[in-house]
C-alpha positions in Angstrom: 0.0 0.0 0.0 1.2 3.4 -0.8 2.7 6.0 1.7 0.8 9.4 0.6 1.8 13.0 1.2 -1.8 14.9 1.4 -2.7 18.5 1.0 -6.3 18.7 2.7 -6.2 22.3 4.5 -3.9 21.9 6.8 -3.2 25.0 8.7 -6.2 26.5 7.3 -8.8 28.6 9.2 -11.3 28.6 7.5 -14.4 26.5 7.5 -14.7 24.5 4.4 -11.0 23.3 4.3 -10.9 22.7 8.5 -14.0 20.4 7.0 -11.9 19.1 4.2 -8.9 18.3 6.6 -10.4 16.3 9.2 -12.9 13.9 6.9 -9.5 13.0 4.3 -7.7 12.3 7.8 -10.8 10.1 8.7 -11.1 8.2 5.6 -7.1 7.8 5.5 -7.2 6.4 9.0 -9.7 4.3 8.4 -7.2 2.5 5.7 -4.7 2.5 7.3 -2.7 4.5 4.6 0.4 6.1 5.7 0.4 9.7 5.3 1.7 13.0 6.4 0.3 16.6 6.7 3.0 19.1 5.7 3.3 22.8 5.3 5.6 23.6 2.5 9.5 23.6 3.8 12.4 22.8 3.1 11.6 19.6 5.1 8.6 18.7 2.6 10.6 18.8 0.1 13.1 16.8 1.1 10.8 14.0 2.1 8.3 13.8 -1.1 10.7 10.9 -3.1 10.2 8.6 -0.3 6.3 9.0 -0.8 4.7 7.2 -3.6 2.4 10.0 -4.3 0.7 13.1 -3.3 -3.3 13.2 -2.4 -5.1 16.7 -3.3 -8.3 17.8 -1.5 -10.2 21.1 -1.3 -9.2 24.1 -2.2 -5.9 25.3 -3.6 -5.5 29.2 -1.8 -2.0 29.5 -1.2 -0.1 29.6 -4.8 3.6 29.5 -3.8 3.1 26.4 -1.6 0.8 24.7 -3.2 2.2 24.8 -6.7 5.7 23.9 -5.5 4.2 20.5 -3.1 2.3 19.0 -6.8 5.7 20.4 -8.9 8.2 18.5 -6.7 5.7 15.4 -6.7 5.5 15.7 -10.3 9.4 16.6 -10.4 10.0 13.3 -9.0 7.2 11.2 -10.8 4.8 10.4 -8.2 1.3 10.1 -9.1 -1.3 12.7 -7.9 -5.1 11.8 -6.8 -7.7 14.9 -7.2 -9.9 13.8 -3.9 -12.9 16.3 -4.7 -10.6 19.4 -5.7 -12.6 22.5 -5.8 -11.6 25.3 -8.8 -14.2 27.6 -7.6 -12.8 28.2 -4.2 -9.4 27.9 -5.3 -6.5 30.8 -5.6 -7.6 31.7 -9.8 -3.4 32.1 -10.0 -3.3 28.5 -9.0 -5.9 27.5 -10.9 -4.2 28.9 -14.1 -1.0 26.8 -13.4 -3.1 23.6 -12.7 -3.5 23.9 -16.3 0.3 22.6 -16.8 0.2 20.2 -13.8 -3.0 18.5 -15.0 -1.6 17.7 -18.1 1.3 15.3 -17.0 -0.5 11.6 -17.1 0.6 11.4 -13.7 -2.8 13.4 -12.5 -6.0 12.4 -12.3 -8.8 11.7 -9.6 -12.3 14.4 -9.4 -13.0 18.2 -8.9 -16.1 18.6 -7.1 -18.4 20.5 -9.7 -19.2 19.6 -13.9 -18.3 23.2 -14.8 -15.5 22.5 -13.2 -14.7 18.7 -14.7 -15.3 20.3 -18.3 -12.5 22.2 -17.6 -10.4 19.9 -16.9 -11.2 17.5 -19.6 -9.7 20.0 -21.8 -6.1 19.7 -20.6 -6.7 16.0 -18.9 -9.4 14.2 -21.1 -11.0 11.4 -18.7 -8.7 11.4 -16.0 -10.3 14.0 -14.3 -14.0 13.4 -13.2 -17.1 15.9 -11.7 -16.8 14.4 -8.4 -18.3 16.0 -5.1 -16.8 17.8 -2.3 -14.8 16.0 0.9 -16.3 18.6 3.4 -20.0 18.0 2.0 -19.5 14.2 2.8 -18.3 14.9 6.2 -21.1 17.4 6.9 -23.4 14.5 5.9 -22.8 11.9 8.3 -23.7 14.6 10.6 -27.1 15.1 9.6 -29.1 14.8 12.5 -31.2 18.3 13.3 -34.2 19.8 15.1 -35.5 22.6 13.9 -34.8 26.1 16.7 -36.3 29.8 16.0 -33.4 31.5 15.1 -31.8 32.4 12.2 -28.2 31.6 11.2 -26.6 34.4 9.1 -23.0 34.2 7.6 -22.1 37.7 5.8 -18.9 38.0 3.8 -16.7 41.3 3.9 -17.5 42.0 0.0 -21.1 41.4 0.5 -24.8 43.2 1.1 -25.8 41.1 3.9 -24.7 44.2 6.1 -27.0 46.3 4.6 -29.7 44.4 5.7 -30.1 44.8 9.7 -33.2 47.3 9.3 -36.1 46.1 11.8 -38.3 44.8 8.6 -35.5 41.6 7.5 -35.0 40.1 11.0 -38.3 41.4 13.3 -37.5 39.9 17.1 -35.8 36.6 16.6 -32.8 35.2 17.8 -29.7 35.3 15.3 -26.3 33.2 14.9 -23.7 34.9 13.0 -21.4 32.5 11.3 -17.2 33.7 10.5 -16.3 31.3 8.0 -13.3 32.5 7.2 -10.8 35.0 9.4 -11.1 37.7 6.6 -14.9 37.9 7.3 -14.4 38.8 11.2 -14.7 42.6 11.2 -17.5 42.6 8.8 -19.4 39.6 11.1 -18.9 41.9 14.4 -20.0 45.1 12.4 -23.2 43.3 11.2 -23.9 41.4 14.6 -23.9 44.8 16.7 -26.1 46.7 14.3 -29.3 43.4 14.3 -31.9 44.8 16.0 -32.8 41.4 17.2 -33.1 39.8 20.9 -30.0 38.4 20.9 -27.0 37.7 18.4 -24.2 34.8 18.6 -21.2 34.9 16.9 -20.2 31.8 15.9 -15.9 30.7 15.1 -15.9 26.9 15.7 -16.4 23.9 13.1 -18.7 22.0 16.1 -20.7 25.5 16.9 -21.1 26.2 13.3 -23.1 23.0 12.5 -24.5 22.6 15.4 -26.9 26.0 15.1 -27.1 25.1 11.2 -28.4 21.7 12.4 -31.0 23.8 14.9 -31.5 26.9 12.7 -35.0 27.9 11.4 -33.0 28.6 8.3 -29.6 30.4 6.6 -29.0 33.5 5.1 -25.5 32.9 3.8 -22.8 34.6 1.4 -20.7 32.4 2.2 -20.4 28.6 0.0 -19.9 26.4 2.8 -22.3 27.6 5.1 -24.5 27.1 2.5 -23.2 23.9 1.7 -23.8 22.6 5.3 -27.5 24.1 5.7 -28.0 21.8 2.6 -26.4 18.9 4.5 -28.8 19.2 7.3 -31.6 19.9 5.1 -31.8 23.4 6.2 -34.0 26.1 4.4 -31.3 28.7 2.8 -30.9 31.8 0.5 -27.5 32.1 -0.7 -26.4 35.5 -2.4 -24.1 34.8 -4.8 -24.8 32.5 -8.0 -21.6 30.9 -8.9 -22.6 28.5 -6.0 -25.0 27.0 -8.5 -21.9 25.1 -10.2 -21.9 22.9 -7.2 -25.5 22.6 -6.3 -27.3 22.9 -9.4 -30.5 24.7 -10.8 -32.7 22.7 -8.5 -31.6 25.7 -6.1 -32.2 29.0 -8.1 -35.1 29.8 -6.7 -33.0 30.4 -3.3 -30.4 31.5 -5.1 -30.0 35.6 -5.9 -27.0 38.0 -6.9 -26.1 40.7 -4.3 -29.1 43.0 -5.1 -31.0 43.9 -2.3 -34.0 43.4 -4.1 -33.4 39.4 -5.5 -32.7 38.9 -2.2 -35.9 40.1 -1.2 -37.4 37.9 -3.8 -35.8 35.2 -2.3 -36.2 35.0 1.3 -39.9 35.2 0.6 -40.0 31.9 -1.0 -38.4 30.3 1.9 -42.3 29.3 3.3 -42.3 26.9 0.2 -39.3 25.2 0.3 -38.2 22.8 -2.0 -37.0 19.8 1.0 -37.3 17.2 -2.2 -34.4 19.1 -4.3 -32.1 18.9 -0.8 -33.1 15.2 -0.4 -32.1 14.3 -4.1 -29.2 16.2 -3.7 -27.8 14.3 -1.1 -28.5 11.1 -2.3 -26.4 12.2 -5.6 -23.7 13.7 -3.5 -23.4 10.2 -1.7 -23.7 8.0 -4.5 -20.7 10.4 -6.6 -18.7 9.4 -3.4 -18.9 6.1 -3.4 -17.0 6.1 -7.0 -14.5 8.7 -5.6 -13.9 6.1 -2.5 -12.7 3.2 -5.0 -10.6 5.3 -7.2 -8.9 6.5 -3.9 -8.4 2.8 -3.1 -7.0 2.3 -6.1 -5.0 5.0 -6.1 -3.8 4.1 -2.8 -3.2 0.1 -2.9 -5.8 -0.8 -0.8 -7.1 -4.0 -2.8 -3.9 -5.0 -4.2 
């Protein structure tokens, strides 16, 4: 069985790639694969030829390491596994120079979305697959839920969501405001104090997160894996921003807006007629795609040789 190196958001605060991190260390552990974790250093370097290959989950965000980690592994001609890569969320500089990695044979494995698979194809033919993303699988084998009365609210610091704390969006409920990411902090403490609401949480932790997505009465989110958990848990949701439709699919639009104040509007008015069959269908797809990504890891990896 192989020895891996694996680049899963380690060292990462925010959300979606703490998410990432500890479900490819779960499902590594579980196989008793042989792995390590590094930060890019002189040390990584030095160890990559006595790994058989490099494992590649989540997002790509910081361009000098991450380029040089699948370079070297290339360098030396190990084999590299896409384990639910995802282009949207990933550092566009990195992206642009994935277009050279992916076209050595020695890449292949799944990015998480179609748009982003078609892509791919282009430089990679079928090596690369639309596969789903590692933190959406770990978010549902958490599923459990009961519905609370407040609402859970995760603004971004390019967003309108802190426009919206007049009296008339959120009249006397409680509120849980999500940081996903460190960069969003001011903006989440700005938008918190102005609510006019009985009482506001703000929320840092992976475990807190869920858990008042699990209880939430349901999400008003900028942010694509707050989103992506309130669909997990079979949450009601509006998400500003439409790019996340890649991932999720049309089934979604009609909770979907762009950052107008009005579509947003629009929006949160059709949450009383949620669509709980699209979340349910979604799921099951999202777990079937992973069973596939599962036994191409395993090949990948060794594991029924």
């Amino acid at each position: 069985m192989k020895k891996v190196i694996v680049m899963a958001g380690q060292n990462d605060e925010d959300y979606g790639q703490r998410l990432t991190h500890v479900k490819v260390r779960e499902v590594l552990r579980s196989r008793n694969i042989e792995s390590v974790y590094p930060k890019f250093s002189i040390h990584t370097m030095t160890i990559i030829p006595f790994y058989d290959g490099l494992i590649v989950s989540g997002k790509l965000n910081r361009y000098i390491d991450n380029s040089a980690i699948i370079d070297l592994a290339l360098e030396f001609g190990k084999e590299v596994f896409l384990f639910g890569l995802n282009l949207e969320e990933s550092d566009r500089r990195m992206v642009k120079h994935l277009t050279t990695q992916i076209m050595s044979p020695l890449v292949k494995g799944f990015v998480t979305d179609a748009v982003g698979q078609r892509w791919a194809s282009l430089w990679a033919g079928s090596r690369i697959k639309a596969g789903v993303d590692i933190a959406n699988v770990y978010l549902l084998e958490r599923s459990e839920y009961e519905r609370g009365k407040f609402v859970v609210i995760a603004p971004s610091k390019d967003g309108i969501l802190s426009k919206c704390t007049e009296e008339k969006w959120f009249p006397m409920m409680d509120a849980r405001v999500i940081v996903e990411d460190p960069q969003d902090s001011k903006t989440a403490v700005q938008f918190a104090s102005k609510l006019k609401v009985d009482d506001v949480s703000l929320i840092f932790k992976i475990n807190d997160i869920m858990d008042a997505i699990k209880n939430a009465r349901f999400v008003i989110s900028e942010k694509f894996y707050t989103t992506l958990t309130a669909i997990s848990f079979e949450t009601p949701f509006v998400h500003v921003g439409k790019k996340i439709l890649r991932y999720i699919g049309k089934d979604f639009s009609n909770y979907v807006c762009d950052p107008d104040m009005t579509e947003l509007g629009l929006a949160f008015s059709r949450l009383n007629e949620f669509d709980f069959d699209a979340i349910k269908n979604f799921n099951s797809r999202v777990r079937s795609v992973y069973n596939d990504m599962e036994r191409e890891l395993d090949a990948f990896t060794g594991k029924n040789s």
